[in-house]
C-alpha positions, 0 to 999 in steps of 0.5 A: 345965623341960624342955619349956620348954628344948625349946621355947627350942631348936626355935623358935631352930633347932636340932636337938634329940633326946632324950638317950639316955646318961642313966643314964651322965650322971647326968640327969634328963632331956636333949636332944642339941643339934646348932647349925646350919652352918657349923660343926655341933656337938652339945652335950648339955644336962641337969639332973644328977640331984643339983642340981635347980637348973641345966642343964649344957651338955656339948661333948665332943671326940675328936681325930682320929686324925690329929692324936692321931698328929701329938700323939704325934710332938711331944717331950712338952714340945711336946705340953704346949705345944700342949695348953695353948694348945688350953685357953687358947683355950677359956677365952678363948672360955668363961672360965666353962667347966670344961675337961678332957683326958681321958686327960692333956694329954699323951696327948690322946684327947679334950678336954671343956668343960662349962658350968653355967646356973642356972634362975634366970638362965635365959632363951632368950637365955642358952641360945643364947648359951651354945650359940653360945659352945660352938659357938665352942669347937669351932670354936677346937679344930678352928682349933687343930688344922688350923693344927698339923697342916694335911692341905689338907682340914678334919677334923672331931672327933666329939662 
């Protein structure tokens, strides 16, 4: 399945590269997945060591330090507010994306949407559009935090 996954990707216009942290992901095999503009995002797909039945695609944001510092200067209720919205958004793009704030909602370091495709369901188009979807995701985090916290120039998270 992974040549075929690498295939479906190259030929749809990513960028695609082995994935290095394997072993920290607990994957058999993946590729680090960057979209193209105008808004570039790197996702990490991979079959789990555990279930050799699906993919999962991974987007993991860091906020900024800029924003995390904007986040902190929030009263906590503020901050939880803020955060909730930052996740509400997300489903609303990706209502099957399992969503987390690591370390809490409260003190944000990063926020991270996993998405889980079946090989039995999997097609080209299902892979693009769920990359596109993650794709939309980053853009609605980065939309969230420009709009609280506008510098007059775009910060990007990394991934």
């Amino acid at each position: 399945m992974a040549d075929k996954v690498l295939k479906w990707l190259v030929e749809s216009g990513f960028k695609v590269e082995k994935l290095t942290e394997v072993q920290t992901l607990r994957a058999k095999w993946g590729y680090r997945v960057t979209t193209p503009p105008p808004i570039p995002t790197t996702i990490a797909i991979f079959e789990p060591q555990d279930y050799s039945d699906r993919l999962l695609l991974l987007l993991g944001i860091n906020i900024a330090p800029e924003h995390r510092m904007g986040i902190l200067r929030m009263d906590r209720s503020k901050r939880l507010s803020f955060m909730s919205r930052v996740i509400l958004d997300i489903l609303r793009i990706c209502p099957t994306c399992r969503v987390g704030v690591q370390p809490s909602m409260i003190e944000p370091q990063s926020i991270v949407a996993t998405l889980i495709l079946f090989y039995e369901n999997l097609t080209k188009s299902s892979l693009v559009n769920s990359l596109v979807m993650l794709s939309n995701v980053y853009t609605s985090v980065l939309a969230n935090f420009w709009s609280e916290f506008p510098t007059g120039r775009e910060t990007y998270m990394t991934m």
